[in-house]
C-alpha positions as CSV (number, residue, x, y, z in Angstrom):
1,X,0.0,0.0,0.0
2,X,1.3,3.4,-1.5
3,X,0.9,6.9,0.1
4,X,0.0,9.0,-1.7
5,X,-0.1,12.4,-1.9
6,X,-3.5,12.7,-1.0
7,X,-3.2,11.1,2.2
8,X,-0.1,13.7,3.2
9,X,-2.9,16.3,2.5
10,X,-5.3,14.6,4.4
11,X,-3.0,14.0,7.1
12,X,-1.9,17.5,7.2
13,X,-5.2,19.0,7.3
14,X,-6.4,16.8,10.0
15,X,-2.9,18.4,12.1
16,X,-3.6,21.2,10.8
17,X,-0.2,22.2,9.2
18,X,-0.1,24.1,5.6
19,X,2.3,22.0,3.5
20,X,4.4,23.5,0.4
21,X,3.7,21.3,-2.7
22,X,7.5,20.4,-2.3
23,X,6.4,19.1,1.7
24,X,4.1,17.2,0.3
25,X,6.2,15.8,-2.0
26,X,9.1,15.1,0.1
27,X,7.1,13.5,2.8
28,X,4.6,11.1,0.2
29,X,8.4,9.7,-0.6
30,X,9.8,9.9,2.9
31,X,6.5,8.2,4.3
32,X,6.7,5.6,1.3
33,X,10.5,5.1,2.0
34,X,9.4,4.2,5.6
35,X,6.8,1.5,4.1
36,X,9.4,-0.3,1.9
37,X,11.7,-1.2,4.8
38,X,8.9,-2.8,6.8
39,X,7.7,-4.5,4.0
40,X,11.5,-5.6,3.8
41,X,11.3,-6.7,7.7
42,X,8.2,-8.8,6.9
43,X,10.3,-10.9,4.9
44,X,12.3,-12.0,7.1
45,X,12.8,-15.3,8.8
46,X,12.8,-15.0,11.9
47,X,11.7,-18.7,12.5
48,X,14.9,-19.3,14.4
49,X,15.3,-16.4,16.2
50,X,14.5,-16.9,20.3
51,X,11.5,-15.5,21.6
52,X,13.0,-12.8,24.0
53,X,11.6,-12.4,28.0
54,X,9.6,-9.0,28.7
55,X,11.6,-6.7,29.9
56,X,9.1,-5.7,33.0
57,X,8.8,-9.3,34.2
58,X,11.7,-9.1,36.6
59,X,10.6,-8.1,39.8
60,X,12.7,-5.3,41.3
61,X,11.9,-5.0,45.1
62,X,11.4,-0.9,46.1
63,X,13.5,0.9,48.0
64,X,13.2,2.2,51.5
65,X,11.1,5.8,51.5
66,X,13.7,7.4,53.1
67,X,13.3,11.3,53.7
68,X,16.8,12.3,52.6
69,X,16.1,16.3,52.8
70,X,14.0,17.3,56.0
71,X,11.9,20.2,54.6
72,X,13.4,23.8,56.4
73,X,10.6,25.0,56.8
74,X,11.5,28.9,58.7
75,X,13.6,28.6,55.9
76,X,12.4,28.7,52.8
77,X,9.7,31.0,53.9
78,X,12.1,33.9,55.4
79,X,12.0,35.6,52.1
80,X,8.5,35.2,51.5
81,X,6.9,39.1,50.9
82,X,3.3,38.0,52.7
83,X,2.9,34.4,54.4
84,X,0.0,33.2,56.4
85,X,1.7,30.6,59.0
86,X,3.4,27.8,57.1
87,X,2.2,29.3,53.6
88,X,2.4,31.5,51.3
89,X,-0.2,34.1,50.8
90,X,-0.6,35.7,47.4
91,X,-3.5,37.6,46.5
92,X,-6.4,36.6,44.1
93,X,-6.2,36.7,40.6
94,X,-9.3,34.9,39.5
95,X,-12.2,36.1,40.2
């Protein structure tokens, strides 16, 4: 099956991106290029080829949630222009 350059049209309209004729052209034989080699990797043989393990099957047991950083709390509010306790208090902007 062929792109054509009907379908880049169509394809571009629906992303709505305005394409030069030479786009259009360039990416019907880029998009067809792409085609061929899969078409090539169909061919293979692959009947000897190992079926390979999923890569997420191994179990990896999860860390310990250890706090590394203890929030400073005084801290990273001493420069604060307004705060409300623990927070910081900025003023509304939606109404």
């Amino acid at each position: 099956m062929a792109i054509t350059r009907d379908d880049v049209r169509r394809v571009a309209a629906l992303a709505r991106l305005q394409l030069t004729a030479d786009e259009e052209d360039r990416f019907t034989a880029d998009l067809n290029h792409i085609l061929d080699a899969f078409t090539t990797l169909q061919q293979l043989d692959t009947s000897d080829v190992e079926v390979m393990r999923p890569l997420d099957t191994e179990i990896v047991p999860p860390r310990d949630d250890v706090v590394l950083n203890p929030p400073a709390g005084d801290e990273l509010l001493a420069n604060a222009p307004d705060r409300h306790d623990r927070l910081f208090h900025v003023p509304k902007i939606i109404e």
